[in-house]
C-alpha positions as CSV (number, residue, x, y, z in Angstrom):
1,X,-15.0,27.6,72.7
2,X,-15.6,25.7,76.2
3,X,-12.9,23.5,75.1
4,X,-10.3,25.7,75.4
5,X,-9.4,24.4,78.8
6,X,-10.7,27.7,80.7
7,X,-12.8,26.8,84.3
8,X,-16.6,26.7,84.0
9,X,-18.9,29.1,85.8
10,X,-22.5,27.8,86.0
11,X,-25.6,30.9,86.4
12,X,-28.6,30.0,87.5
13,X,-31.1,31.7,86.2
14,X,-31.8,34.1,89.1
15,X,-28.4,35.6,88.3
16,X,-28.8,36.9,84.9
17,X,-32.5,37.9,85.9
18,X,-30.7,40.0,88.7
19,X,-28.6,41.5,85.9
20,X,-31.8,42.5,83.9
21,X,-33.7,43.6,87.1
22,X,-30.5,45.8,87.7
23,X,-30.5,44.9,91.5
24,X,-27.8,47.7,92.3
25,X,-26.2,45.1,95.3
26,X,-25.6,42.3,92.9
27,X,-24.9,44.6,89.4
28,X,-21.1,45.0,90.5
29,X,-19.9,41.3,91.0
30,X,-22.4,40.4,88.1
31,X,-20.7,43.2,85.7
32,X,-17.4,42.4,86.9
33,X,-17.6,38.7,86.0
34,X,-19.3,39.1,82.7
35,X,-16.5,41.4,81.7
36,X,-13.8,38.7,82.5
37,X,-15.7,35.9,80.8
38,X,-14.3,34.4,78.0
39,X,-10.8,35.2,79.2
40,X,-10.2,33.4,82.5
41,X,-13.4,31.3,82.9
42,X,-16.5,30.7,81.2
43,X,-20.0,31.6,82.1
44,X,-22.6,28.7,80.9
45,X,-26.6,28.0,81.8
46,X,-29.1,26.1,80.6
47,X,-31.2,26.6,77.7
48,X,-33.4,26.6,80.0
49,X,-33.0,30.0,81.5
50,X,-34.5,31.4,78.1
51,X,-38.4,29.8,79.2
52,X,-36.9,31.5,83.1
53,X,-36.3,34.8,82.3
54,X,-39.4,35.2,80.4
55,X,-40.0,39.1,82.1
56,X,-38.5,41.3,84.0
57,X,-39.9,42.6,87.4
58,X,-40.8,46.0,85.8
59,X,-43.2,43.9,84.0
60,X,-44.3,41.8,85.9
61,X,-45.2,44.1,88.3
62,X,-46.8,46.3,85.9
63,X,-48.2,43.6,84.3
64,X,-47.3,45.3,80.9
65,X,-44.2,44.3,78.2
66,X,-42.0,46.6,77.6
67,X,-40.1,46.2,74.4
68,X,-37.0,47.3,75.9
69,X,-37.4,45.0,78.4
70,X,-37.9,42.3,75.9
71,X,-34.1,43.2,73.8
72,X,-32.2,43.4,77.0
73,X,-33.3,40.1,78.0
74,X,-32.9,38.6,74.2
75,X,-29.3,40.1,74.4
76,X,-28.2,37.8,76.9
77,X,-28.8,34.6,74.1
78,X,-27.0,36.2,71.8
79,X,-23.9,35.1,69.8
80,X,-20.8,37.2,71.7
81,X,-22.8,37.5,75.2
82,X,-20.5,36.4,77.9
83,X,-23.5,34.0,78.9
84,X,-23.0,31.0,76.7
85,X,-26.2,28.7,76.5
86,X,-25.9,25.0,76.8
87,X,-28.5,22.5,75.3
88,X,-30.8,20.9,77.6
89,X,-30.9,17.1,76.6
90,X,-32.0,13.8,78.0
91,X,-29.0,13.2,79.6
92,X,-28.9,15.9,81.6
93,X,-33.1,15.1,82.3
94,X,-32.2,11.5,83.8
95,X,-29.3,12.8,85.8
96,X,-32.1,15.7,87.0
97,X,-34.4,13.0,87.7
98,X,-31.4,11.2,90.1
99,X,-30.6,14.1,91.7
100,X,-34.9,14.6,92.4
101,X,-34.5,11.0,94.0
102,X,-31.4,11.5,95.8
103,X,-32.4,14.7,97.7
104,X,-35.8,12.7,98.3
105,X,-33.7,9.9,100.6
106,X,-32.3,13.0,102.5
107,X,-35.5,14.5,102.8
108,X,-35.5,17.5,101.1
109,X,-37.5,18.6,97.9
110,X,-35.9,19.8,95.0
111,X,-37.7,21.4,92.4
112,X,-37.3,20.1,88.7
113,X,-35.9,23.9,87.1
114,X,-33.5,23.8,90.1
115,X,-32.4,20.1,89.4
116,X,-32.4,20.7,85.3
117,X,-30.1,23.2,86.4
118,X,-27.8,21.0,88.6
119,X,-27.5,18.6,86.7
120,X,-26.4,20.2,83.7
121,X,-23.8,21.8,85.8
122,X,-22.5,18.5,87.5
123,X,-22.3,17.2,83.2
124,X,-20.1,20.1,82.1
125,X,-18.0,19.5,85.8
126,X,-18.1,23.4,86.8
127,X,-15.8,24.5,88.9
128,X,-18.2,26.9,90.6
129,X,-22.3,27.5,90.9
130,X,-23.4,30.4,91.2
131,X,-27.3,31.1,92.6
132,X,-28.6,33.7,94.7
133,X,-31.0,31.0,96.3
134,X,-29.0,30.3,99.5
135,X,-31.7,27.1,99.7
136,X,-29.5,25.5,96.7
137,X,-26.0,25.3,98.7
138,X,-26.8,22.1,100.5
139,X,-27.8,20.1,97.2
140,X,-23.5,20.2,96.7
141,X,-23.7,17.4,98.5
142,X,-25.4,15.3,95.9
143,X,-23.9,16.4,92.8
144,X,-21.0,14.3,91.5
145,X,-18.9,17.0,90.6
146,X,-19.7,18.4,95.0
147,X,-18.8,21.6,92.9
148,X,-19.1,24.8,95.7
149,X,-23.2,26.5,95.4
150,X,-22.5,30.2,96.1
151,X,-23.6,33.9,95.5
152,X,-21.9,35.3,92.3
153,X,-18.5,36.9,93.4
154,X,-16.3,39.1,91.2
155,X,-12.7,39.6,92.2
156,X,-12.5,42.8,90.6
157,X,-16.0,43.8,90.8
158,X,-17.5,46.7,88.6
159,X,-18.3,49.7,90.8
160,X,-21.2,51.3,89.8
161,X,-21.0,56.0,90.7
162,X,-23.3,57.2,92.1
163,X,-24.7,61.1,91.8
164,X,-22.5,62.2,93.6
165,X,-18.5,61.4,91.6
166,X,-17.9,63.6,89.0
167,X,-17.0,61.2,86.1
168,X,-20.4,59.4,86.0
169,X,-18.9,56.2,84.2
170,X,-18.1,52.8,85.6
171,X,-15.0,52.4,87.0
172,X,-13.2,49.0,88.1
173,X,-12.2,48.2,91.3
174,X,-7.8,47.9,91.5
175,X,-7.2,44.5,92.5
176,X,-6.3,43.8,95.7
């Protein structure tokens, strides 16, 4: 399926976490891509965003599982989620651990989840990386691939109604 020729969207992990903690500012570009992957791009991650999104906030604030919780996170993994996992292998570790020493020399830390993350990205050469860690942007310069490290925008994002419309369904924005 990635070989199909379609662009490459990398998630970080706080992306899909803010899909599961149904952040109502980030919901609309997030829905809006997820419904137009697999036809003009592909959304990938890292296997390692399973062990990341262990919880959601809900929880963790509560400091009780919820069950529900639990299948709307497990529904992201799933075969036919527009989030398709990539394997985490030592390949990917040694160009995480380059990446480490590289931002070292410029003198800035980067953390080993963030580089795991990076790295993977730079070894499928995304076209885009998307993170809602603003911190992350200036590691482009150090990836091979110098793919752009921005917030997840939707062209046609998915509006979410509020109380007050009459239909109470999603509707999508008309492109512009």
């Amino acid at each position: 399926m990635l070989s199909d020729g379609k662009p490459l969207i990398y998630w970080d992990a706080c992306v899909p976490l803010s899909y599961i903690n149904e952040y109502a500012d980030r919901l609309p570009d997030i829905e809006g891509l997820m419904k137009r992957s697999g036809k003009d791009f592909h959304i990938i991650t890292s296997i390692l965003s399973i062990t990341e999104i262990a919880f959601a906030a809900v929880e963790q604030t509560g400091r009780s599982l919820d069950s529900e919780q639990e299948e709307k996170i497990n529904k992201l993994w799933r075969q036919g989620s527009p989030i398709q996992l990539v394997e985490f292998f030592q390949l990917i570790a040694e160009k995480a651990k380059a990446l480490m020493r590289s931002a070292l020399a410029q003198g800035w830390s980067l953390k080993p989840a963030d580089a795991i993350h990076l790295a993977t990205a730079d070894h499928f050469k995304v076209s885009q990386f998307h993170t809602y860690d603003p911190a992350l942007q200036k590691y482009q310069a150090i990836t091979e691939m110098h793919f752009p490290i921005d917030a997840p925008a939707a062209s046609q994002p998915t509006l979410l109604l509020t109380g007050t419309e009459s239909s109470g369904e999603e509707q999508e924005e008309t492109p512009k």
